[in-house]
N, C-alpha and C positions, 0 to 999 in steps of 0.2 A: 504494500500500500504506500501511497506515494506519501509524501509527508507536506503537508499542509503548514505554509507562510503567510502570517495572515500583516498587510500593511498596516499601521497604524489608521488610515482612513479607514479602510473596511472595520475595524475594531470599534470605531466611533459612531459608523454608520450602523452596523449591526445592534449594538446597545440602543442606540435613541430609536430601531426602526424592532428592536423584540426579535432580533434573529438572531438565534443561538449556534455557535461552531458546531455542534452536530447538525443544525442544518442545512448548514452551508457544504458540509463533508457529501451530506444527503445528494445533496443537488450536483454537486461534483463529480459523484460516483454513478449517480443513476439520471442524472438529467440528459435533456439534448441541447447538443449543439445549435444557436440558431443564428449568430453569426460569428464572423471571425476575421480577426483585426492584426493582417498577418503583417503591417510595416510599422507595427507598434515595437517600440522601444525598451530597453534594453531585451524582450521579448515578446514574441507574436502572443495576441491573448485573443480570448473568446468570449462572446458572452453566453451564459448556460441558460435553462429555463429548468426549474424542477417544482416540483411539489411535493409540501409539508403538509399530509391531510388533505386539505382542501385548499391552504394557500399558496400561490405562486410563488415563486422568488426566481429572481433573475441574481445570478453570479458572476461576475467580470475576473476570469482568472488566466493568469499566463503560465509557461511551462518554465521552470529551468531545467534543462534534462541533465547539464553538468551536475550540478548539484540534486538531483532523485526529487524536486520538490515544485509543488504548484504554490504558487502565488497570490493570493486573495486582495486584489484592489478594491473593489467593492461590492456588497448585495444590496438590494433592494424587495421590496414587494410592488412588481408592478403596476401602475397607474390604469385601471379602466378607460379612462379619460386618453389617455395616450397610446394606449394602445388595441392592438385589434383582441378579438372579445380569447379568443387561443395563446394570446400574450406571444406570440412567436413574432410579428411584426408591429413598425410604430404608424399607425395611421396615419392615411395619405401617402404613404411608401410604397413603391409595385416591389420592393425588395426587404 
């Protein structure tokens, strides 16, 4: 199992936003892929989509494969309002 870095912003966002490192693992290990932001810096990241029960969450995480470890920049629980009702795309987007 890979070994989960969580940045200081995701630690802050997760606290004020009620998501807990086993969800974020959750969503990591069994989410999908729904985009991916391969000329991001210092490494290509993705954002995940997964579900806690019944809540969404979307995960922004990059790989470092040198180091065996993902990268946790931040989670959220996606917005209704911004996105499409399968939280996969952001409305008004064909992508």
């Amino acid at each position: 199992m890979r070994r989960l870095t969580f940045r200081v912003h995701a630690i802050q966002k997760m606290f004020a936003r009620g998501i807990s490192r086993d969800d974020v693992r959750h969503v990591v290990d069994n989410g999908e892929v729904i985009r991916e932001y391969p000329d991001d810096r210092p490494y290509a990241s993705r954002l995940i989509l997964g579900w806690c029960e019944s809540r969404p969450i979307h995960v922004v995480a990059a790989d470092n494969t040198d180091e065996d470890e993902t990268i946790i920049i931040t989670a959220y629980e996606p917005d209704p309002a911004i996105w499409t009702p399968d939280f996969k795309r952001k409305r008004g987007l064909d992508t």
